[in-house]
N, C-alpha and C positions, 0 to 999 in steps of 0.2 A: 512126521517126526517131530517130535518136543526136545526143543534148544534147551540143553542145561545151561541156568545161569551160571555168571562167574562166581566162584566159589571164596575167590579171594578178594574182590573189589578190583582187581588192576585189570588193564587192558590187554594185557596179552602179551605176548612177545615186542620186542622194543628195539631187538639189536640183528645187524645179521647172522651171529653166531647164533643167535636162539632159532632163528629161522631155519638155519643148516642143523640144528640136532634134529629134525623131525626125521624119523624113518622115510625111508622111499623118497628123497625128493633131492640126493645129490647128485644128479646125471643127469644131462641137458635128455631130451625128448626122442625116441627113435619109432617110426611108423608102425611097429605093430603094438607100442603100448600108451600111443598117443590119442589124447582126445581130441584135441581137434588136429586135423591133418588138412593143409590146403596143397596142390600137385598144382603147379604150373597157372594158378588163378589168374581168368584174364575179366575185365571189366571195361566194357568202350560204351562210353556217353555219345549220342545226337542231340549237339544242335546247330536248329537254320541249317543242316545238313554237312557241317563238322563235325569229323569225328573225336573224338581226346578218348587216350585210354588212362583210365586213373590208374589198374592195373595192369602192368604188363608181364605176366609169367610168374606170379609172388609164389613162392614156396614156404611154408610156416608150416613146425609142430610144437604143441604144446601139451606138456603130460602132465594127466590125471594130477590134481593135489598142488602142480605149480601154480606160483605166484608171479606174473611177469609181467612190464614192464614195455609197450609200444612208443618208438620216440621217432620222432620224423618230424620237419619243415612242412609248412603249410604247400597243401597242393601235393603232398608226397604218397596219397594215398589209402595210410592210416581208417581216416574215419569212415573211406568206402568200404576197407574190410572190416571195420567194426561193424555196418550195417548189413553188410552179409553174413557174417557169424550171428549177426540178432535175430538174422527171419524177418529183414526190413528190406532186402534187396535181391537181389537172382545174378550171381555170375554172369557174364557173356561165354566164355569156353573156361576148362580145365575142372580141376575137383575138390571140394568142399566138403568136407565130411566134423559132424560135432557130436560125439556120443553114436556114433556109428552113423546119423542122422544124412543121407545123403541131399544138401542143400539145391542142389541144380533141378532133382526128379519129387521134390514136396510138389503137391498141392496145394491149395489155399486151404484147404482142411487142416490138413498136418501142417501146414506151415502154424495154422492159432493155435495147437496141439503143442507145438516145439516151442513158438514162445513163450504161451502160458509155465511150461513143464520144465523144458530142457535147459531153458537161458534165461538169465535176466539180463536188467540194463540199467544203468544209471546215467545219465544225460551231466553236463557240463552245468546247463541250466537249471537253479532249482523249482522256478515254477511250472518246468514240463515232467516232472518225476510225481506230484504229490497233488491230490484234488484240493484246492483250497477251502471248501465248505466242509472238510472232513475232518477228525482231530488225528494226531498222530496214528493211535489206537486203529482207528478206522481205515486209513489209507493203507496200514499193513494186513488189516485184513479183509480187506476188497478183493485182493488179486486170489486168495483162499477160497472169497464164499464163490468167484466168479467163476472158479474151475471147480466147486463140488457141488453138492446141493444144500438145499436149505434144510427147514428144520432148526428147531432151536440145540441138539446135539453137536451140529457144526457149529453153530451161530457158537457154540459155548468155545467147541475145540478153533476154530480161525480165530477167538478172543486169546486163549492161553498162546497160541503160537505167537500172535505178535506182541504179547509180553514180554514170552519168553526172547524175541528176536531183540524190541527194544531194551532189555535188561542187558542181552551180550553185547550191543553196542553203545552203551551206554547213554540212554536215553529214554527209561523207564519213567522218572520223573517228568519228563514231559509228554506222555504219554496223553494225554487229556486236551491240548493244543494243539490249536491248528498252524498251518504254517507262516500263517502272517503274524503269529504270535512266537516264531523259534527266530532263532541266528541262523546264517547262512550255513553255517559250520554243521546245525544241529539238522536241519533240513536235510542235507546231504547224508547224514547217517541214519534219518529215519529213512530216506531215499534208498539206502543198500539195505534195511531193512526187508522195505517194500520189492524189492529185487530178488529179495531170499526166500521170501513168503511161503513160494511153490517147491524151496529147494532144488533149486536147478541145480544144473550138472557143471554150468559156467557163468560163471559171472561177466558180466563187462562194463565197462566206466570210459565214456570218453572224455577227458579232460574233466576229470570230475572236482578236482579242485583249483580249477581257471579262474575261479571268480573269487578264490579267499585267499587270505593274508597264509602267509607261512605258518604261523603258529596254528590259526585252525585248520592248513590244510596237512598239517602233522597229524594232527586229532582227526580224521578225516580217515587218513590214511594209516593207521591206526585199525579202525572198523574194518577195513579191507583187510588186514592182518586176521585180526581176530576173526574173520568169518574164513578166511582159509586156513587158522589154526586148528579152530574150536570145531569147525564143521566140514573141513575136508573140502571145501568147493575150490575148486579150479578161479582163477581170478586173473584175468589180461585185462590193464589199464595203458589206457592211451594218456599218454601225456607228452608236456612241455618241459616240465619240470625237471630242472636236472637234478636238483634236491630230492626228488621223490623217485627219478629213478634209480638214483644211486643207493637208495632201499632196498632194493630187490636183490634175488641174485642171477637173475636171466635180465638183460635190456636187449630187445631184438631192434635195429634200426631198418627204415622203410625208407628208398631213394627212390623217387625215380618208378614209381609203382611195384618196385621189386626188395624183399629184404636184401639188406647189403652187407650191416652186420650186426654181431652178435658179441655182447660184453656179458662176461661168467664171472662170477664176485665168490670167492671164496675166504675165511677167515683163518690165519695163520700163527700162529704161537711161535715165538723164537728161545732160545737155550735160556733165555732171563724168566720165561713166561708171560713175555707180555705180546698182548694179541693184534695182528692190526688187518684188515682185508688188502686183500690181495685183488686185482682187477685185470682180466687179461681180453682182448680184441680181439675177434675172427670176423675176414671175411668171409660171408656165407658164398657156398659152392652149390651151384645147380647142378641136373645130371645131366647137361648139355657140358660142364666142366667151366659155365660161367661165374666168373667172380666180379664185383663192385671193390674197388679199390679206395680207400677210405678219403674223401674229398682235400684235408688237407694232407694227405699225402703225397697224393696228385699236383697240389699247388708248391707243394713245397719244391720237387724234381720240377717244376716248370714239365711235367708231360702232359704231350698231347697226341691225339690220331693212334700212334702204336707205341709198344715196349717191347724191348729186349726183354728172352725169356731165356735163362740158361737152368737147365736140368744139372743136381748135386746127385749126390750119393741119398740125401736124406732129406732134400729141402729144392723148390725152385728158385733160384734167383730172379727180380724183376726189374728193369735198368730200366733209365727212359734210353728214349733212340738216338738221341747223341748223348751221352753221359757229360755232362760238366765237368771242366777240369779240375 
């Protein structure tokens, strides 16, 4: 597929209202129109014959065309299921499924098949995304010549793709450099380039702007936009950033190896016309009927061990076990 360049110079959508005008993309995710679907995912590490489960039961959907947003405390889990969604890891129990792809029952066949095809990746780090001896130009179309054949006809079409990819993310002009000759900033977007190459079906970015300033991980993120504006790809970033994920309009949160909650941003108009987002919190419910209780909310009630649960008409009530006077 040939990325049409930007036709106007700008980068793309900028606000989250422009991101909500898009057709199809204002209703959180439900299992039969999601692309990635995890049911109960478990994950348990050995060592010296300890067990740890990073994952314990995580339930995630994420639909076609979303843009969202993974946020979680170190050790929370996060980057074990970023490396399972990539085709870098193998669940221990439950299900996995990406573009239909069921991740427990690949092969090492299909597993190089689904990375090359189905996913990309962008890494936090930018000397593990890009070959260093290669110029931008080149490192986007590696991943091209390396999933088709040669011939100077590809050699032409993997040249025009990653022009085409460098131009949408704005980094055309550097096109001819290699990476110890770009900014960090610049690296990281020829980086989602090289991710796109294949045109997967999902993108994924762990902490991909860990290592820049604000101003270029705006720019940054940014490119992320635009590749799920301009080109429809599904896009889950793992971050730290509260700034960047208050971008979005999905942030899933990860505790504890299980999602806990879910923050939905929507943009609201009042009788003056003036617009401001709106931001509302759920805790996420398994089909066991378990919920994660939002940490300080918990601290704040001083609960702990159990809570009072009282059944309304329309709503449950959740007390701690002695209620404060």
């Amino acid at each position: 597929m040939t990325v049409p360049p930007p036709s106007d110079g700008t980068r793309g959508p900028s606000s989250l209202a422009e991101l909500e005008a898009r057709a199809g993309r204002e209703r959180p995710a439900h299992g039969q129109d999601a692309l990635v679907v995890c049911d109960r995912l478990v994950r348990v590490f050995t060592t010296d014959g300890v067990e740890v489960q990073a994952l314990q039961g995580l339930d995630l959907l994420v639909r076609k065309g979303e843009l969202t947003a993974l946020v979680g405390a170190s050790g929370s889990g996060k980057s074990t299921l970023m490396n399972i969604l990539a085709g870098l890891d193998v669940p221990t129990a439950g299900a996995a499924r990406v573009a239909g792809r069921d991740l427990l029952t690949m092969g090492s066949r299909d597993r190089l098949a689904y990375r090359r095809a189905t996913v990309g990746f962008v890494w936090q780090r930018t000397s593990r995304n890009l070959v260093p001896y290669l110029d931008a130009a080149q490192n986007v179309a590696l991943p091209i010549r390396l999933a088709g054949r040669g011939g100077r006809k590809a050699r032409a079409a993997a040249a025009r793709r990653a022009h085409d990819l460098l131009a949408l993310l704005g980094v055309a002009d550097r096109a001819d450099r290699r990476p110890a000759a770009l900014s960090g900033g610049e690296q990281q977007r020829v980086a989602i380039a090289v991710a796109l190459a294949n045109d997967p079906s999902l993108l994924l970015a762990d902490e991909p702007t860990g290592e820049l300033d604000s101003a270029t991980a705006a720019d940054v993120f940014a490119a992320f936009r635009r590749a799920n504006d301009e080109l429809g790809t599904t896009v889950l970033v793992v971050t730290h950033d509260q700034a960047v994920a208050d971008e979005v309009r999905r942030t899933v949160a990860i505790r504890d190896g299980r999602t806990s909650t879910e923050t939905l941003r929507r943009t609201t108009v009042d009788e003056g016309g003036r617009t401001s987002v709106e931001a509302r919190e759920y805790a996420m419910l398994d089909r066991a009927g378990r919920l994660q209780l939002p940490s300080e909310y918990v601290d704040s009630l001083a609960m702990e061990h159990r809570v009072l649960l009282q059944l309304e008409q329309d709503h449950i009530a959740v007390w701690p076990d002695e209620p404060q006077p």
